[in-house]
C-alpha positions in Angstrom: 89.0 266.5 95.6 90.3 263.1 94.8 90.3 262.7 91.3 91.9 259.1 90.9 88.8 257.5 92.0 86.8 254.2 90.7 88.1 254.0 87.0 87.3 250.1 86.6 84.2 250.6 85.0 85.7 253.1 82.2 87.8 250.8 81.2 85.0 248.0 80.8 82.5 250.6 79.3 84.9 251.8 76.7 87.0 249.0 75.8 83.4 246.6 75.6 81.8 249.7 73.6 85.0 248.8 70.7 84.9 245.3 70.8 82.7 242.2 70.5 82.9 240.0 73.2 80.9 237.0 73.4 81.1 236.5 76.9 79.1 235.3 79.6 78.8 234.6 83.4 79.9 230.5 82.5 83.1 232.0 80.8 84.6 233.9 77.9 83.4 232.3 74.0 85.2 229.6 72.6 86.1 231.3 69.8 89.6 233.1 69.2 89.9 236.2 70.8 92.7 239.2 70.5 94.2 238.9 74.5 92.7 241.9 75.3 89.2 240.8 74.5 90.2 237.8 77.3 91.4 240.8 79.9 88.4 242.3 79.6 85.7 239.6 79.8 87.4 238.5 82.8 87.2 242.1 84.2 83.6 242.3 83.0 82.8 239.2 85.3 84.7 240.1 88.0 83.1 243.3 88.2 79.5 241.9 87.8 80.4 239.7 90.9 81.6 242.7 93.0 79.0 245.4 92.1 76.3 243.7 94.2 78.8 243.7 97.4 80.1 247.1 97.3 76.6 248.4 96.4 75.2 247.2 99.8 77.2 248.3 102.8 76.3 245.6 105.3 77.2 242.9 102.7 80.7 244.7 101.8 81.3 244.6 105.6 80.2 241.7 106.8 83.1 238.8 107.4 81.2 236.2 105.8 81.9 237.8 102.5 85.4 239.2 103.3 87.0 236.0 101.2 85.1 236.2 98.2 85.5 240.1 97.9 89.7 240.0 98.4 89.2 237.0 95.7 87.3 239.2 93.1 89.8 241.8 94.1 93.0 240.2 93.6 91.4 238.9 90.3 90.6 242.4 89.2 94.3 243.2 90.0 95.7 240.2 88.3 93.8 241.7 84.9 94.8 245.3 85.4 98.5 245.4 85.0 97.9 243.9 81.7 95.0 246.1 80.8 97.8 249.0 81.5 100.0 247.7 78.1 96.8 245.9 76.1 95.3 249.5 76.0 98.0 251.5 74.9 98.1 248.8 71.8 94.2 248.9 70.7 92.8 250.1 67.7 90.0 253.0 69.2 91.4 256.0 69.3 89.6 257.0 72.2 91.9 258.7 74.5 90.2 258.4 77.9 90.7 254.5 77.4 94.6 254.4 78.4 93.8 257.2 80.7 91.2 255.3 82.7 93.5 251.9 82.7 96.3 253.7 84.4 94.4 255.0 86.6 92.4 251.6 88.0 95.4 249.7 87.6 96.5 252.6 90.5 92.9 252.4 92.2 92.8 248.4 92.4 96.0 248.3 94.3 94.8 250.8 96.6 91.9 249.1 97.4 94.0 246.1 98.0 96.4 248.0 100.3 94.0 249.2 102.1 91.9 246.5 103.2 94.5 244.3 103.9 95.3 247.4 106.4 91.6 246.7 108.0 90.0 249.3 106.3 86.8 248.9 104.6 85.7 252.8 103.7 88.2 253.6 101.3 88.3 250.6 99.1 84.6 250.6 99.3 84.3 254.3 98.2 86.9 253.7 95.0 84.9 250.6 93.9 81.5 252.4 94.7 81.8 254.6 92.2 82.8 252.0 89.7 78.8 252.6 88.9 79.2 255.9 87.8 82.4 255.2 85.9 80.4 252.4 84.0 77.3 254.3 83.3 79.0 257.2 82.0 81.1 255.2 79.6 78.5 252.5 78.6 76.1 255.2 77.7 78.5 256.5 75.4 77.3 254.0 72.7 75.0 251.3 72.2 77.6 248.5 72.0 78.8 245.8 74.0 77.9 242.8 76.4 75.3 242.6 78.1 75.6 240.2 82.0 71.9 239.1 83.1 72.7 236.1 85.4 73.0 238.2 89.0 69.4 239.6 88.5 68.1 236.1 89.0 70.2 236.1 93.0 68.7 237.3 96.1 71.3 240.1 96.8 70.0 241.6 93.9 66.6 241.1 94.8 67.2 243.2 98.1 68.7 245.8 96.6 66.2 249.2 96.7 64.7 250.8 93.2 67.8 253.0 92.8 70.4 250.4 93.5 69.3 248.1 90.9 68.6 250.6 88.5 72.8 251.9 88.8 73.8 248.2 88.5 71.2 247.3 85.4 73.2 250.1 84.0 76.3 249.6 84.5 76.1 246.2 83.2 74.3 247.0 80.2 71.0 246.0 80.6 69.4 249.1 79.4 65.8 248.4 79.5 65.8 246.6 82.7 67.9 249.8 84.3 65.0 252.0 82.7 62.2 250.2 84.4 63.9 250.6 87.5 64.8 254.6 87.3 60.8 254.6 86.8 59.9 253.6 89.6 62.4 255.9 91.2 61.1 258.7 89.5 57.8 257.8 91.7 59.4 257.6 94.7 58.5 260.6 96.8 60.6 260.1 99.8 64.0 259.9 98.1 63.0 263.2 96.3 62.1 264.7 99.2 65.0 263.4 101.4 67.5 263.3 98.8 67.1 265.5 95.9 70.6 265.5 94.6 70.2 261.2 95.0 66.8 261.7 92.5 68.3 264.4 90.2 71.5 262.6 89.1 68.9 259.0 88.6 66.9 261.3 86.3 70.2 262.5 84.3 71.6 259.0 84.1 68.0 257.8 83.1 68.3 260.0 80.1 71.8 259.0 79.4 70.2 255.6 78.5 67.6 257.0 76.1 69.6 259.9 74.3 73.6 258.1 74.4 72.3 254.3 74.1 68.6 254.3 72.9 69.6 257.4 70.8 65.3 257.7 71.1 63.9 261.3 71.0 60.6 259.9 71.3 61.3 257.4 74.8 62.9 260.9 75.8 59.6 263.1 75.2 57.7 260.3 77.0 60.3 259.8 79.5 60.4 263.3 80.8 56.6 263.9 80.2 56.2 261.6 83.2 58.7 263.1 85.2 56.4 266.3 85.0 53.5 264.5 85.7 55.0 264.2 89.1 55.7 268.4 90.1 56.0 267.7 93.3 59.2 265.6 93.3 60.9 267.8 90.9 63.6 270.3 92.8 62.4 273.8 92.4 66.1 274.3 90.8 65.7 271.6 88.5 61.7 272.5 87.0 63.2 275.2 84.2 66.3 272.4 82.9 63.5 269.8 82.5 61.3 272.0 80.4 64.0 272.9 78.7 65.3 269.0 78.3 61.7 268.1 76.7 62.1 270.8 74.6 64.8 269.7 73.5 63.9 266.0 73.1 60.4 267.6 71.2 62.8 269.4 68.7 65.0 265.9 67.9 62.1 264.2 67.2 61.5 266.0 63.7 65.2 265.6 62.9 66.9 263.4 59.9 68.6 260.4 62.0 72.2 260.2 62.4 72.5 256.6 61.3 70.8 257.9 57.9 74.2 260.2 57.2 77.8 259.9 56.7 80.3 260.7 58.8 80.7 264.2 58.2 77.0 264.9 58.4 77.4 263.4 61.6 80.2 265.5 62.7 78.5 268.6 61.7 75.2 267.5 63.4 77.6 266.9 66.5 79.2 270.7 66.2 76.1 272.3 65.8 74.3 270.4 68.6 77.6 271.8 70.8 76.5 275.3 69.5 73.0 275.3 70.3 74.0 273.5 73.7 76.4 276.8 74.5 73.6 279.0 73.2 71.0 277.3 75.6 73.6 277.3 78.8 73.9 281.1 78.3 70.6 281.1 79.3 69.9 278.5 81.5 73.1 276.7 82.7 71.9 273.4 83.3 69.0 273.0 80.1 71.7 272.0 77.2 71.6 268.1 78.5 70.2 266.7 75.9 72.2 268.5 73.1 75.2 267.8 74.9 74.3 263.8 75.4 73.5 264.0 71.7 76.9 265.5 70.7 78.2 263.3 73.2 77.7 260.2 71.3 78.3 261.1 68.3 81.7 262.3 68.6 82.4 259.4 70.9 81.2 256.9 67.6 83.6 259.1 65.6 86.4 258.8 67.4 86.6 255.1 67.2 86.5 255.2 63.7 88.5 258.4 62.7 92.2 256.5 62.8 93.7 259.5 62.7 91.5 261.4 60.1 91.5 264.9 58.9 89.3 266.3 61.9 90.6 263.8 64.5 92.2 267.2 66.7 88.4 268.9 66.5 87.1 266.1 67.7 88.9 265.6 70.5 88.6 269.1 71.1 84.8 268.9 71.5 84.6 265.7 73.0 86.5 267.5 76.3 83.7 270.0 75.4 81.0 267.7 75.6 82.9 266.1 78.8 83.3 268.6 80.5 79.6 270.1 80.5 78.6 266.5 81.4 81.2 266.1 84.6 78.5 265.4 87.2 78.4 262.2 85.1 82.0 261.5 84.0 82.5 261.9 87.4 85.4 265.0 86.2 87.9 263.0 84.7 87.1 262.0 80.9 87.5 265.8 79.3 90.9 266.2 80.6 91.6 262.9 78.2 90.4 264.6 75.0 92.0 267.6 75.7 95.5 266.2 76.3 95.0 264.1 73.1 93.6 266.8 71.5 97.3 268.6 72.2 99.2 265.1 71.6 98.0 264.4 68.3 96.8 268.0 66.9 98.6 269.9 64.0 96.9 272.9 64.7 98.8 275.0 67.1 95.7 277.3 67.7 93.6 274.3 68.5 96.3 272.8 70.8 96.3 275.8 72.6 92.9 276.2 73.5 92.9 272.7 74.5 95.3 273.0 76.8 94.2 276.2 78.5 91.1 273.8 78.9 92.6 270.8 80.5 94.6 273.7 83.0 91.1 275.1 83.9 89.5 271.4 84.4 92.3 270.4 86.7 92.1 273.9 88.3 88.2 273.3 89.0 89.0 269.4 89.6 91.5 270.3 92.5 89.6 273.5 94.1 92.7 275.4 93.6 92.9 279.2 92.1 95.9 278.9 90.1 98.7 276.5 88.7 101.0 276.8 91.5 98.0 275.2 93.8 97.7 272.3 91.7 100.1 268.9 92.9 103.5 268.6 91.4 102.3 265.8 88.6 99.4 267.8 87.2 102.0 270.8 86.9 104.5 269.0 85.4 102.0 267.2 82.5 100.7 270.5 81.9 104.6 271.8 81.7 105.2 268.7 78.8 102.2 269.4 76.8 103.2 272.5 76.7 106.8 271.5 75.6 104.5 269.5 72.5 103.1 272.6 71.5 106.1 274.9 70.8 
């Protein structure tokens, strides 16, 4: 499995998600900005422009576009390097920031690489699933800039229900995205066709409502309508969305988050995690919502714990959280928290169990049954952490 795949968008999601960036399609605001905040509007732009093109095949191959997609490219580029040392600097302690900028500043040059080689699949497939990377990391919180010029031009206006709905998202225009992941829900064929295609819109769907609306009751209502619909349900998926509107039923008579301090918060986010583990003993994909919930909090947390007390617990059950939710982190975001988790714990106990996890992540991440299967890097971070514990 290639792991280093499409990171862009984390970068964007979680660095937007810290900072305020006024921003728009005519240019980054007037108004002093740290030189990160520059980076990343220009990123954000740049990757507004290029979503529509990658999204549709024909358009990412045709020649006419070929200029204006090594242009965004080479921008992207220009940005990343920079990105690499800006990160490394900011003030959120988010760990899967720096680990995502390393990793695109790797990707973008690939990309590069390889089309200027002639080929168009592989830099198509890292940027593809820039999508993913964004919704996973934009759904993490309800901060950040929102784009809404491109859903005014005709590519976008070609693109099917599901399309649009993945690039509303990943630019943060939540309740457009939602409208559109409605009318997928409707859309009998691609159930039928593609089930895995209409199951991952319906989890993505309620990362907007539980991570960035934080609204148990859009939830209930969201997955009543799903049910309404029985027949485009997977018969594997019918027992995780009862479960899920339970769930979202049992939030709704809950004392809100934004109504505690933070150490309400963080024990609302630990035992969410424990009911979550209690509900996957029983049925292995039904803990989604407490997960999500969990999810966000700890996410919110972290970028405000500077080094607190319970900063290693955190991090510990944010790879938790991660790693339940891989299908949308796309595998990559737990392994983050649990090497910072070992990097910045005191707890030797903790550190432990966090990198036992992190070993068994890159284990499942690389298909292989042991350490000695894994590549020479992953053995040899595994080997230094190690060193950090003792």
């Amino acid at each position: 499995m290639i792991r280093s795949i499409g990171i862009a968008a984390a970068i964007v999601g979680s660095l937007m998600s810290a900072s305020v960036l006024a921003a728009s399609k005519k240019g980054v605001s007037s108004e002093p900005v740290a030189p990160i905040r520059q980076e990343m509007g220009g990123l954000f732009v740049a990757l507004s422009d290029l979503l529509p093109l990658v999204l549709n095949k024909a358009a990412f191959e045709d020649p006419k576009n070929a200029r204006e997609i090594i242009s965004l490219l080479h921008r992207m580029q220009d940005l990343s390097g920079k990105m690499v040392a800006s990160t490394k600097k900011f003030a959120d302690n988010d760990p899967s920031i720096p680990f995502v900028a390393e990793r695109f500043d790797h990707d973008i040059n690939m990309s590069i690489d390889m089309w200027n080689s002639g080929d168009r699949v592989v830099p198509r497939r890292l940027m593809r699933n820039v999508t993913d990377y964004c919704i996973s990391c934009h759904t993490r919180t309800s901060k950040g800039l929102h784009l809404s010029d491109v859903i005014q031009s005709q590519r976008f206006k070609a693109m099917p229900a599901l399309t649009k709905a993945e690039y509303l998202a990943a630019t943060r225009q939540f309740t457009e995205a939602l409208k559109q992941y409605e009318q997928v829900l409707i859309d009998r064929p691609l159930a039928k066709s593609d089930p895995d295609a209409w199951d991952m819109a319906v989890r993505k769907m309620l990362a907007i409502s539980v991570r960035v609306q934080k609204d148990p009751s859009l939830t209930t209502e969201l997955l009543s309508r799903i049910q309404e619909s029985p027949e485009n349900i997977p018969p594997s998926l019918r027992g995780d969305i009862a479960m899920w509107r339970q769930s979202a039923k049992t939030w709704t008579t809950e004392r809100r988050p934004p109504s505690m301090n933070d150490k309400e918060r963080f024990e609302l986010a630990k035992r969410l995690i424990a009911e979550g583990q209690a509900v996957a003993q029983k049925l292995p994909g039904g803990a989604l919502i407490e997960y999500m919930r969990a999810s966000a909090i700890l996410h919110d947390l972290l970028g405000r714990s500077h080094g607190g007390e319970s900063e290693q617990e955190m991090l510990w059950l944010a790879g938790q959280t991660a790693d339940y939710l891989r299908d949308l982190n796309l595998g990559t975001l737990q392994d983050a928290y649990y090497e910072g988790c070992v990097r910045k714990g005191k707890d030797k106990n903790l550190s432990t169990k966090c990198l036992n996890a992190l070993e068994t992540s890159m284990l499942q991440s690389y298909g292989v049954a042991s350490r000695a299967g894994l590549p020479s890097y992953a053995k040899r971070q595994l080997e230094d952490l190690s060193k950090v514990i003792k």
